[in-house]
HTML snippet that shows the backbone in 3Dmol.js (N, CA, C, O; Angstrom):
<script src="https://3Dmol.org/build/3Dmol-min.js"></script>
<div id="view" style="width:600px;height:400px;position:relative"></div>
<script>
const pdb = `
ATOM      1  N   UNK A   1       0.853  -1.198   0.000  1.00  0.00           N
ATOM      2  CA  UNK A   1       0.000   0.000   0.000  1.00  0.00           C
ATOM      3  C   UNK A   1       0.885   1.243   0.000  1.00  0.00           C
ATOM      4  O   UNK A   1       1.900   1.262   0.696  1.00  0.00           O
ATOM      5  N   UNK A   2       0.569   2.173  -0.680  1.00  0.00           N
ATOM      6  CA  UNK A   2       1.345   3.718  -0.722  1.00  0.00           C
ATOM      7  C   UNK A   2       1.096   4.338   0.310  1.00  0.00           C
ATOM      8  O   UNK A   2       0.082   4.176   0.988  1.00  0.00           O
ATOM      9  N   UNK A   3       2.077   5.183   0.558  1.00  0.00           N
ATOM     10  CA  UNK A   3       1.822   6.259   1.985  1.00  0.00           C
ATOM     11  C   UNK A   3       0.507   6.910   1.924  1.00  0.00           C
ATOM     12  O   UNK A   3       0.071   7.185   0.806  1.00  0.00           O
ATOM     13  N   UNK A   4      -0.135   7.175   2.887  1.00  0.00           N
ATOM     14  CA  UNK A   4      -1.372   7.480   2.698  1.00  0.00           C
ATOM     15  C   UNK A   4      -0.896   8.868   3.022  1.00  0.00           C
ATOM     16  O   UNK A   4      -0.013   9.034   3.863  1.00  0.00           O
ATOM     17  N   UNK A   5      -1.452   9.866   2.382  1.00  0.00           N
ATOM     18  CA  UNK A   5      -1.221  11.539   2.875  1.00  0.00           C
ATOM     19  C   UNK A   5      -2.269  12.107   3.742  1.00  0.00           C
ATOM     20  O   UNK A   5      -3.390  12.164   3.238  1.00  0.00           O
ATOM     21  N   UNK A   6      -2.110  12.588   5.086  1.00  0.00           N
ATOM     22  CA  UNK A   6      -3.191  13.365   5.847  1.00  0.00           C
ATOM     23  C   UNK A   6      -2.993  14.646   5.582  1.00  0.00           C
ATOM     24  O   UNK A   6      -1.909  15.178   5.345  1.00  0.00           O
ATOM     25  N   UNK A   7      -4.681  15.448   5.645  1.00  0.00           N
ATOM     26  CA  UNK A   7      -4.564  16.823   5.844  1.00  0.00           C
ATOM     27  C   UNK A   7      -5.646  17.290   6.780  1.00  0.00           C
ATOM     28  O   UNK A   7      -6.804  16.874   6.762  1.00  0.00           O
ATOM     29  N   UNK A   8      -5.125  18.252   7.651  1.00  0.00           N
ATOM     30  CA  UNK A   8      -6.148  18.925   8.563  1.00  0.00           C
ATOM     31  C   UNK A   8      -7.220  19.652   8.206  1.00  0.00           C
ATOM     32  O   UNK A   8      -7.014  19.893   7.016  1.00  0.00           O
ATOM     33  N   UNK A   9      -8.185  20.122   8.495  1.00  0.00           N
ATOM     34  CA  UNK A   9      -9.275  20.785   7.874  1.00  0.00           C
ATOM     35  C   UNK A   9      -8.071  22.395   7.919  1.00  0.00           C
ATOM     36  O   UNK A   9      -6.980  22.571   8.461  1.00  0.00           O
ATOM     37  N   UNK A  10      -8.932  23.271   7.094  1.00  0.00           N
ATOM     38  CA  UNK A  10      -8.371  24.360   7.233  1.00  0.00           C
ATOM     39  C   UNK A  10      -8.657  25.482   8.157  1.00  0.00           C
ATOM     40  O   UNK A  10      -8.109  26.569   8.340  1.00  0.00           O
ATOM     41  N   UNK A  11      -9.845  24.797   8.769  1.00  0.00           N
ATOM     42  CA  UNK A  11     -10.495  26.018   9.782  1.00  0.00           C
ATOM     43  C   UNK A  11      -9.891  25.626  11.029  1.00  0.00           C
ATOM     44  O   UNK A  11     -10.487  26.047  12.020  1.00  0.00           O
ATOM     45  N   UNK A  12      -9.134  25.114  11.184  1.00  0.00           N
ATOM     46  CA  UNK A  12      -8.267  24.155  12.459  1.00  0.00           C
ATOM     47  C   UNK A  12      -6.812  25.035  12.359  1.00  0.00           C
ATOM     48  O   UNK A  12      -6.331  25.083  11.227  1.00  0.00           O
ATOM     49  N   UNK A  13      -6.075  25.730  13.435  1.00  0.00           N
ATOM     50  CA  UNK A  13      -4.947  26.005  13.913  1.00  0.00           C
ATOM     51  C   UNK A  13      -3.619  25.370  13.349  1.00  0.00           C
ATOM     52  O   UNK A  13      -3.658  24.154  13.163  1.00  0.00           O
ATOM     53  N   UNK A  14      -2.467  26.022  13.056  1.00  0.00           N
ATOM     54  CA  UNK A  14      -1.336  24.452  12.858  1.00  0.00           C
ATOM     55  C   UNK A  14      -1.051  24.344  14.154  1.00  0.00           C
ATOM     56  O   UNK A  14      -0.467  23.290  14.406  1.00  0.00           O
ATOM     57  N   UNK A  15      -1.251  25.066  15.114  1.00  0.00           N
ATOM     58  CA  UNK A  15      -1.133  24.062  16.526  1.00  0.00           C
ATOM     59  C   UNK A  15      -2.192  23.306  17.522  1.00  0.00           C
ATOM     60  O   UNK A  15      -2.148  22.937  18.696  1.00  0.00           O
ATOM     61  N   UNK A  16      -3.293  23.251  16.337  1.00  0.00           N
ATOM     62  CA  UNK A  16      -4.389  22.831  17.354  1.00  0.00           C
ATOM     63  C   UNK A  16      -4.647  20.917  16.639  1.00  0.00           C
ATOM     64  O   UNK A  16      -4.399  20.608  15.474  1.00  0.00           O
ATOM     65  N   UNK A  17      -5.053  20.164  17.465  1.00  0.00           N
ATOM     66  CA  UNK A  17      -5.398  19.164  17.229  1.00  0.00           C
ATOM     67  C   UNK A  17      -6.420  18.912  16.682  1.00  0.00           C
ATOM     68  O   UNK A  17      -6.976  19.992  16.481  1.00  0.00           O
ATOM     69  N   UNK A  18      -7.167  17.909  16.217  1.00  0.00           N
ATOM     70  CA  UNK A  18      -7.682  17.714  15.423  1.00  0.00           C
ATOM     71  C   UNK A  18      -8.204  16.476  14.796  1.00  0.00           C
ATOM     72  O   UNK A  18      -7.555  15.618  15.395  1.00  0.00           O
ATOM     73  N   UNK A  19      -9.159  15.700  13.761  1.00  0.00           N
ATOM     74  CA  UNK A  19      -9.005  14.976  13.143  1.00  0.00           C
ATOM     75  C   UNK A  19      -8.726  15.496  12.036  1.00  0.00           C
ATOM     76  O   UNK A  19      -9.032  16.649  11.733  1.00  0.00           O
ATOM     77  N   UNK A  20      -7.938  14.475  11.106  1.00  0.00           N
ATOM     78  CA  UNK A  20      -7.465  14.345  10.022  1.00  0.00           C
ATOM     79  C   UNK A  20      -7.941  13.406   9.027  1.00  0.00           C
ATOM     80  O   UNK A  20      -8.066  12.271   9.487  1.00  0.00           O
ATOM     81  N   UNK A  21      -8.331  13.566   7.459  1.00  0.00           N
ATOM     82  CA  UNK A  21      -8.428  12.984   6.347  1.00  0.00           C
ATOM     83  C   UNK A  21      -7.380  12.989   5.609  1.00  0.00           C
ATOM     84  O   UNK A  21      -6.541  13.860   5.383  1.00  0.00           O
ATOM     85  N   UNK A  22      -7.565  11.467   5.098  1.00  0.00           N
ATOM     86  CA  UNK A  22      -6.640  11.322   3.842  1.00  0.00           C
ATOM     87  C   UNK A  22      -7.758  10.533   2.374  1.00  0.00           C
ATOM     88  O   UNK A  22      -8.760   9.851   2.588  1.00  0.00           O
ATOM     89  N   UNK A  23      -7.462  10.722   1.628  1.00  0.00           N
ATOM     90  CA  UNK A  23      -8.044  10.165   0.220  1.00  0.00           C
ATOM     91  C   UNK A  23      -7.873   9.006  -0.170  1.00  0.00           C
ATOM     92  O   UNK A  23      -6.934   9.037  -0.965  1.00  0.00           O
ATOM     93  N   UNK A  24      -8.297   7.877  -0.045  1.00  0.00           N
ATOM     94  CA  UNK A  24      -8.318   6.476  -0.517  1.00  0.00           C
ATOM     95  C   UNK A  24      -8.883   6.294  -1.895  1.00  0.00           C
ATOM     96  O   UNK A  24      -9.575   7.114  -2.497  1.00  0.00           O
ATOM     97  N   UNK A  25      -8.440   4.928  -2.382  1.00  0.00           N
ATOM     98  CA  UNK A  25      -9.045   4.899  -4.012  1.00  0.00           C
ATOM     99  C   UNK A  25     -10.142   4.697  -4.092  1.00  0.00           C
ATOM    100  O   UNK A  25     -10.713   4.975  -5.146  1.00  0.00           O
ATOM    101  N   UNK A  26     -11.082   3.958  -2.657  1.00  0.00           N
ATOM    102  CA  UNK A  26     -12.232   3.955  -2.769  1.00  0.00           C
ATOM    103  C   UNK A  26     -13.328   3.941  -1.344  1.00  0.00           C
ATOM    104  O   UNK A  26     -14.229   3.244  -0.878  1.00  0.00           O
ATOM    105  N   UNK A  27     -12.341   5.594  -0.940  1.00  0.00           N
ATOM    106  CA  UNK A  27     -13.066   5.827   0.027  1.00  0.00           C
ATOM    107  C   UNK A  27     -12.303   7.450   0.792  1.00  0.00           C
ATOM    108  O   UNK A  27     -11.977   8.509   0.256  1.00  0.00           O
ATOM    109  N   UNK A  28     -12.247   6.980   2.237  1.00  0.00           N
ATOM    110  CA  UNK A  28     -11.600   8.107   3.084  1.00  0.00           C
ATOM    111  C   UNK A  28     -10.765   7.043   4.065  1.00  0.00           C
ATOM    112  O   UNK A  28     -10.786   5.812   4.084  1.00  0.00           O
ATOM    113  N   UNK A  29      -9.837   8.247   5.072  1.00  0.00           N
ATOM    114  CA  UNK A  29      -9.125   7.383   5.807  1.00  0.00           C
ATOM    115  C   UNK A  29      -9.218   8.557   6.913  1.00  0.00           C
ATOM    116  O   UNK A  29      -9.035   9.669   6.419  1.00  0.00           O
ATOM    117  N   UNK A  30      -9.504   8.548   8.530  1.00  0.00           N
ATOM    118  CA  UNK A  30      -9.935   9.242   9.185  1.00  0.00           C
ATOM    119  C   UNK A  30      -8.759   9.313  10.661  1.00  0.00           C
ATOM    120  O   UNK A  30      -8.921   8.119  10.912  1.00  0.00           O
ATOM    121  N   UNK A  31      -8.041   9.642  11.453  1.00  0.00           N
ATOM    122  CA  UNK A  31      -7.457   9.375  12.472  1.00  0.00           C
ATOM    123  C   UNK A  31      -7.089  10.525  13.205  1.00  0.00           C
ATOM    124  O   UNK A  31      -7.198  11.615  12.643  1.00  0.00           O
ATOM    125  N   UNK A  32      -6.646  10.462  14.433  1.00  0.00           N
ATOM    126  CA  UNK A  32      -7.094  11.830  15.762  1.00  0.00           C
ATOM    127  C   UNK A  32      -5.042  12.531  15.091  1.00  0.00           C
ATOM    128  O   UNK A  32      -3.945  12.012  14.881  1.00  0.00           O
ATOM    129  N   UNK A  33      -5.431  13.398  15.052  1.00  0.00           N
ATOM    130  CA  UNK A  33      -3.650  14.259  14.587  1.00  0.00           C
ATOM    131  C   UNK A  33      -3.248  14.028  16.356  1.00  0.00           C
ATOM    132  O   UNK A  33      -2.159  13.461  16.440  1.00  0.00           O
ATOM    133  N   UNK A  34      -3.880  14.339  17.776  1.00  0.00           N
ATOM    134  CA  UNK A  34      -3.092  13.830  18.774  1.00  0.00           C
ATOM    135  C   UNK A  34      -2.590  12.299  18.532  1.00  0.00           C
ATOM    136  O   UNK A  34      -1.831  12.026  19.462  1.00  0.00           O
ATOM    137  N   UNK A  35      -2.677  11.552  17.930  1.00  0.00           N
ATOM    138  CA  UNK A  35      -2.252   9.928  18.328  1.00  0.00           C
ATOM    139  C   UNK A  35      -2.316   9.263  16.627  1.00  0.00           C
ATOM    140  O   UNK A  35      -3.232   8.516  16.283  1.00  0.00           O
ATOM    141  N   UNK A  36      -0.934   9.776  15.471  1.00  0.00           N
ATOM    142  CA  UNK A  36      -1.187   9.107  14.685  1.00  0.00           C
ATOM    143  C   UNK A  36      -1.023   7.931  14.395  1.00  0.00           C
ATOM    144  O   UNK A  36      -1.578   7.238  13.543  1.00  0.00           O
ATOM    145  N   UNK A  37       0.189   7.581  15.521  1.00  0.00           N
ATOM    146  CA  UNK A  37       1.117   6.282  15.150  1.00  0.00           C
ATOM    147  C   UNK A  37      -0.702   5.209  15.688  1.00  0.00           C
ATOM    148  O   UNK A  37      -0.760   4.034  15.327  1.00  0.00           O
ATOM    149  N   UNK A  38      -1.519   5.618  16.226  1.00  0.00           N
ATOM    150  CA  UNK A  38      -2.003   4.251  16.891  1.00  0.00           C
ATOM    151  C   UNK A  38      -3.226   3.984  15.383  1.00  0.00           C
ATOM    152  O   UNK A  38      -4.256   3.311  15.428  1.00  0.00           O
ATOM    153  N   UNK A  39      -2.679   4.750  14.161  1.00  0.00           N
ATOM    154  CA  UNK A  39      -3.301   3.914  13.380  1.00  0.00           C
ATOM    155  C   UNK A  39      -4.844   4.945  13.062  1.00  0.00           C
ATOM    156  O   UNK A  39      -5.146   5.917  13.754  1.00  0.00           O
ATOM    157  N   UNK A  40      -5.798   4.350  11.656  1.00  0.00           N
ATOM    158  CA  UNK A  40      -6.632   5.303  11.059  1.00  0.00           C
ATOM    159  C   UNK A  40      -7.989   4.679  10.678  1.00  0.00           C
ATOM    160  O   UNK A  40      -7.795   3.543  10.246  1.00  0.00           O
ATOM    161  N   UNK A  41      -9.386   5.039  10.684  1.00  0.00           N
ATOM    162  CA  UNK A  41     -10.221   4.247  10.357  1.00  0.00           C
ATOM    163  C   UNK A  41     -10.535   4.237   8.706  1.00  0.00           C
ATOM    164  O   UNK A  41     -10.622   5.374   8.243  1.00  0.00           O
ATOM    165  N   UNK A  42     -10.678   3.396   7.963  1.00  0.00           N
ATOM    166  CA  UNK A  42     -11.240   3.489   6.749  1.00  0.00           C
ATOM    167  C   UNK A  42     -12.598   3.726   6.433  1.00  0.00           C
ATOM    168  O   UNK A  42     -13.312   3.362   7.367  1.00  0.00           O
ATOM    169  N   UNK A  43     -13.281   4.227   5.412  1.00  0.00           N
ATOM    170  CA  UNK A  43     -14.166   4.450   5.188  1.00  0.00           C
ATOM    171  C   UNK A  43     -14.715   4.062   3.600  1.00  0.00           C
ATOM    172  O   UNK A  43     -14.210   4.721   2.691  1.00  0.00           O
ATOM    173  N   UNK A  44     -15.268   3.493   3.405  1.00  0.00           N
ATOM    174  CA  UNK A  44     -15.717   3.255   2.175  1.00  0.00           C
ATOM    175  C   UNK A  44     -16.223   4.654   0.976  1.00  0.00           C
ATOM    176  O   UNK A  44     -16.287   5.693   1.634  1.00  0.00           O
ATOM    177  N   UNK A  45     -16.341   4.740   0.473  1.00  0.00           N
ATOM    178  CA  UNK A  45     -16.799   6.231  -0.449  1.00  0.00           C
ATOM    179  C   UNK A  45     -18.236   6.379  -0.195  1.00  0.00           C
ATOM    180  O   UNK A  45     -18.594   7.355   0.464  1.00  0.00           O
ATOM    181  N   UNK A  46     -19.231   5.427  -0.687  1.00  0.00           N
ATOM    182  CA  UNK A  46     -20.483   5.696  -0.392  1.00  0.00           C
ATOM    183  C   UNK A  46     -20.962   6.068   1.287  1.00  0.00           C
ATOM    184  O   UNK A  46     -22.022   6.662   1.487  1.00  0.00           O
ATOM    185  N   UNK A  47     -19.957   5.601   2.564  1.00  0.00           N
ATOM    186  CA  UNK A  47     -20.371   5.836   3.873  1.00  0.00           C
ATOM    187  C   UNK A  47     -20.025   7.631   4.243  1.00  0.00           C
ATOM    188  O   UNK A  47     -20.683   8.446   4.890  1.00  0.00           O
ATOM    189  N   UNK A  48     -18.228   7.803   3.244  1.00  0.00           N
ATOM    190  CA  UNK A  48     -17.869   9.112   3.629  1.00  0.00           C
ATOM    191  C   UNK A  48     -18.892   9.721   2.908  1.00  0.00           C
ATOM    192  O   UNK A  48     -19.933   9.985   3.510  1.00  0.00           O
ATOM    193  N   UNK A  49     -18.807   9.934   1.977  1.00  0.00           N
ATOM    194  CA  UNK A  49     -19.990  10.793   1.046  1.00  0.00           C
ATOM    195  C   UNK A  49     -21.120  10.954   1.894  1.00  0.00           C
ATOM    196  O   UNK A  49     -21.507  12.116   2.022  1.00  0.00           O
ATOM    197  N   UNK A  50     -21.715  10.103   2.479  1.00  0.00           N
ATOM    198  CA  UNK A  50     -23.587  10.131   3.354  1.00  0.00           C
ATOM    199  C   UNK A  50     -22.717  11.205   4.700  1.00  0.00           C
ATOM    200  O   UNK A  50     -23.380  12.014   5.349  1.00  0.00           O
ATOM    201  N   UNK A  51     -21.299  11.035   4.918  1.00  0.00           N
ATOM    202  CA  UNK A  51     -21.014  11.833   6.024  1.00  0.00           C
ATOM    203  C   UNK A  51     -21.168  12.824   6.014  1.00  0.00           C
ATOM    204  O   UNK A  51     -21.970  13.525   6.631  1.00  0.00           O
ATOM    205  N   UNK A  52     -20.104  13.141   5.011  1.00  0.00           N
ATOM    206  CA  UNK A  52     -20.314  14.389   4.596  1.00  0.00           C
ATOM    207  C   UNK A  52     -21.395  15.320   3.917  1.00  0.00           C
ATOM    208  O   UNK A  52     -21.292  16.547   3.935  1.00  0.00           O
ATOM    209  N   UNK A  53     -22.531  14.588   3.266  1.00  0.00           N
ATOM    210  CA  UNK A  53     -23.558  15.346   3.106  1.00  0.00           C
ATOM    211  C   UNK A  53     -24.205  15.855   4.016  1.00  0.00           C
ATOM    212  O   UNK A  53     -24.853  16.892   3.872  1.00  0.00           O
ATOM    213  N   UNK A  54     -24.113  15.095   5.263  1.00  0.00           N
ATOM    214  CA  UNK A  54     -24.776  14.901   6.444  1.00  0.00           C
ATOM    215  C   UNK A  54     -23.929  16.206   7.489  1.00  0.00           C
ATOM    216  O   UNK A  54     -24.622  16.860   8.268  1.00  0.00           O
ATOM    217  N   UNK A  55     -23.134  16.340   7.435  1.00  0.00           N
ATOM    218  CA  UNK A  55     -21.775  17.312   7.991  1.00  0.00           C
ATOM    219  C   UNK A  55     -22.647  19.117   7.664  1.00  0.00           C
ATOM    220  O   UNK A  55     -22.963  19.993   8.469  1.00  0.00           O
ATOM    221  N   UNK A  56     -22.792  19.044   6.059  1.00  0.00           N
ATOM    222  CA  UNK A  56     -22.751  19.787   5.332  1.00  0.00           C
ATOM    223  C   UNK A  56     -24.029  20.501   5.875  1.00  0.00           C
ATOM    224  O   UNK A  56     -24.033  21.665   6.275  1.00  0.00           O
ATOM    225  N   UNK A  57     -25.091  19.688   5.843  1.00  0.00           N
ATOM    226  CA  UNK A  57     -26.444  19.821   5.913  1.00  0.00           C
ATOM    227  C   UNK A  57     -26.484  20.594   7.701  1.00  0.00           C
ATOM    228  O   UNK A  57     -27.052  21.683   7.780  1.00  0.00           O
ATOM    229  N   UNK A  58     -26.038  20.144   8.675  1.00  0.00           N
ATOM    230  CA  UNK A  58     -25.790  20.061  10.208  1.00  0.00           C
ATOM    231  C   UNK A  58     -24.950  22.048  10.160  1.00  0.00           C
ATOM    232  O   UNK A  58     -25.418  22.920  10.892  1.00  0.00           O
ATOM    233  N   UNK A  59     -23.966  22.287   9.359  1.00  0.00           N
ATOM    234  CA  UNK A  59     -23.555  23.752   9.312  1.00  0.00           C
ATOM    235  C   UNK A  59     -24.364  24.613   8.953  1.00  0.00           C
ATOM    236  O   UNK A  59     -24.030  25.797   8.915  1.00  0.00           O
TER     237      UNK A  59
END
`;
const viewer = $3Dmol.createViewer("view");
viewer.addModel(pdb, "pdb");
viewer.setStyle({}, {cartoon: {color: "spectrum"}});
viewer.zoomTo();
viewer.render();
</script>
């Protein structure tokens, strides 16, 4: 598997914690920026997508 790349949201501090996304081929990859080494949850595309509509809708 290739390095997976994380990025913080942008409305988040560079010294503030956070969760973090990365882009999968067929999905998302989700994990706390305090604690990366302990690893990241996957997400399928159709579950992130319902998230994020759902995220979107909630602002």
């Amino acid at each position: 598997m290739t390095d997976i790349v994380f990025r913080k949201s942008s409305y988040s501090g560079q010294d503030q914690d956070c969760v973090e996304v990365a882009d999968l081929p067929c999905g998302a990859a989700v994990r706390d920026s305090k604690n990366p080494a302990k690893g990241h949850f996957p997400f399928p595309a159709a579950e992130w997508t319902a998230f994020l509509s759902s995220a979107r809708e909630q602002h």
